[in-house]
C-alpha angles and dihedrals in degrees: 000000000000122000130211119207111232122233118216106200090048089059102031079067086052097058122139116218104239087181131344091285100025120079124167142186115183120224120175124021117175128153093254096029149050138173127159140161122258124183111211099202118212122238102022123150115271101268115189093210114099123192096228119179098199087182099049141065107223136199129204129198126185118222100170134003126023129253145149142272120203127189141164089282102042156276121329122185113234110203137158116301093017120129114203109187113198121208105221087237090067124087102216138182126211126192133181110219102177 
């Protein structure tokens, strides 16, 4: 099977608003496995809707911007260079903040 690297950038310019602060490309979907790329904007408005997988761990990492991820359990920064995995039994929040 051929792969094809996957330019962020490029992406990051193909995103789909989900919600005002919420935009989204996805970039693999396989059977067994997803990844795609989401943008947190900062400043939207609160909005009491969260994208949950239930059925899915997911891991976050921040390329540009900083922002939050709150959980059950607390804040946790999200910076540049930071990964945050998220078992699918969490509820977490994440928030872009700049």
């Amino acid at each position: 099977m051929m792969y094809t690297p996957i330019r962020v950038e490029e992406a990051a310019r193909e995103l789909t608003p989900l919600t005002e602060e919420i935009h989204f490309k996805d970039l693999v979907s396989r059977p067994n496995f997803k990844a795609g790329l989401i943008a947190f904007r900062p400043g939207g408005t609160t909005d009491p809707k969260q994208i949950n997988h239930p059925d899915k761990d997911v891991v976050c990492y921040v390329i540009r911007g900083k922002g939050r991820l709150r959980t059950d359990g607390g804040n946790s920064p999200a910076r540049v260079g930071y990964a945050l995995p998220r078992p699918s039994e969490d509820s977490p929040r994440f928030c872009g903040i700049g």
